[in-house]
N, C-alpha and C positions, 0 to 999 in steps of 0.2 A: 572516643575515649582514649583509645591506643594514641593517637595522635595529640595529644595535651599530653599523656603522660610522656612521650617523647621530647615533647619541648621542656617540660614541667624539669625532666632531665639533663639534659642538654645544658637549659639554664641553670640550674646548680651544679653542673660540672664548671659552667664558667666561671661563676662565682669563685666555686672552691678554687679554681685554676688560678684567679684572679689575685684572690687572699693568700695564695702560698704565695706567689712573687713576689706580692707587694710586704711579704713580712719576712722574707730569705733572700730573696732577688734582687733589691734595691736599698740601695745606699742612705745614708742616713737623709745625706744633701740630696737624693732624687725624693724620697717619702713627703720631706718639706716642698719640695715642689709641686710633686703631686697632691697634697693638701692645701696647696695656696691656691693651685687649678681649679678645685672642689668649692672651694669658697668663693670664687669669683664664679662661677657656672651659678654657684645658688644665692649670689647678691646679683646677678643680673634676672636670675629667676626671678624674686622678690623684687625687683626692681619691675619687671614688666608688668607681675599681678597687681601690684598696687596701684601702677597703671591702668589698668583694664579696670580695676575696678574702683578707682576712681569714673573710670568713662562709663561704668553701665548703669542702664536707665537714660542717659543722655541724648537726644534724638538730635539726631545733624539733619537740617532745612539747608537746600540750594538754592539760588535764584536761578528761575529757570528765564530761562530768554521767549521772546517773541512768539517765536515757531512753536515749541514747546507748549507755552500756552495756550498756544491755536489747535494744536492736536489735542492737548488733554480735554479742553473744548468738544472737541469733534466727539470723541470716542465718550465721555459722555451722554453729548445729545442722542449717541447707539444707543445707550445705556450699558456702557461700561464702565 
């Protein structure tokens, strides 16, 4: 428990540390840059989920070759 609450702190010190910079620290031209950074980080987030889920439920089939068939064969006839 000591140890969550150490991080649980930690991270809200960064935070805090984080938000005074970004609101005393930086220039009006660095905040729009760092906003523009934000939004591409979370259009390429959004870009990948819609991805994935477009692709879930989809089952990818290989062709398997020769060989491949000859063993899945075999290890069958074990009964595997």
């Amino acid at each position: 428990m000591k140890r969550m609450l150490g991080y649980a702190l930690a991270l809200g010190t960064l935070v805090g540390a984080g938000a005074l910079l970004y609101r005393f620290g930086l220039s009006d031209e660095a905040k729009e840059g760092v906003k523009a950074a934000a939004r591409s980080v979370k259009d390429a987030c959004d870009d990948i989920s819609a991805r994935v889920s477009d692709l879930y439920g989809t089952e990818v089939k290989e062709d398997m070759t020769e060989r491949q068939r000859e063993v899945r064969l075999q290890w069958e006839r074990l009964g595997f």
